[in-house]
N, C-alpha and C positions, 0 to 999 in steps of 0.2 A: 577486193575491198569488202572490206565487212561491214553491213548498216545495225544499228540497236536502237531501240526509242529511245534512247542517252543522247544517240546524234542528233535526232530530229527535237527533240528536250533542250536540248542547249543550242540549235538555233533558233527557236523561238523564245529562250529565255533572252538570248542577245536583240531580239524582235522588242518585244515587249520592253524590255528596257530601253532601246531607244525609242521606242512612241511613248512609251509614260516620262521617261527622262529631256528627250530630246524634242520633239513635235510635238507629242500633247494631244493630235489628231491626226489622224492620214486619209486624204484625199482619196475617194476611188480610183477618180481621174491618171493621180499618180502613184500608183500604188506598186506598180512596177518600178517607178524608177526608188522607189522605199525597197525594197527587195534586191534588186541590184546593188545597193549601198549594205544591206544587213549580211547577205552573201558574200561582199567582198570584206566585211570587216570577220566573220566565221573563217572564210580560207586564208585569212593575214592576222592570225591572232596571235599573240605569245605563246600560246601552247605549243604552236607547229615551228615556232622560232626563229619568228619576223618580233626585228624591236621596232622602233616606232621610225628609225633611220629606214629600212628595208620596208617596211609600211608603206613609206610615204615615193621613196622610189618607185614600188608597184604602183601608186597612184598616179604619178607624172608620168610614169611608160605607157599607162590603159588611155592617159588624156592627150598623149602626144598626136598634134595630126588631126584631132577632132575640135569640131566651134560648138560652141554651146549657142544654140539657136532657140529663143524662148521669146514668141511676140506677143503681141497686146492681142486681143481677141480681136476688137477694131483697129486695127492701125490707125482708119484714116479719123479714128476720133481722138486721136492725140498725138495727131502729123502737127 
């Protein structure tokens, strides 16, 4: 595999585009799960020749089997 500043240029152009277009800010907190999302949408681009059908497939295979677990910081102050 060959790497260029092309590569690493057009993942941060797809970066940047979603925090200016999509979030607006990105949390340090979560800044990994922003990077997870910007990663998987660079290896499922059109370029490489996923439509948005094989896109979204990838997406339900990576979420099958996993819970999305996200609680309140206090639970017991909004039991």
């Amino acid at each position: 595999m060959t790497l260029h500043t092309n590569t690493i240029e057009s993942f941060f152009a797809i970066m940047k585009r979603g925090v200016y277009g999509n979030f607006h800010s990105v949390s340090e907190a979560h800044l990994h799960r922003y990077l997870f999302e910007f990663d998987f949408k660079y290896n499922h681009r059109s370029a490489l020749g996923y439509d948005d059908a094989a896109r979204a497939d990838a997406l339900l295979r990576g979420a099958k089997g996993k819970r999305l677990l996200y609680q309140w910081p206090n639970e017991a102050a909004h039991a």
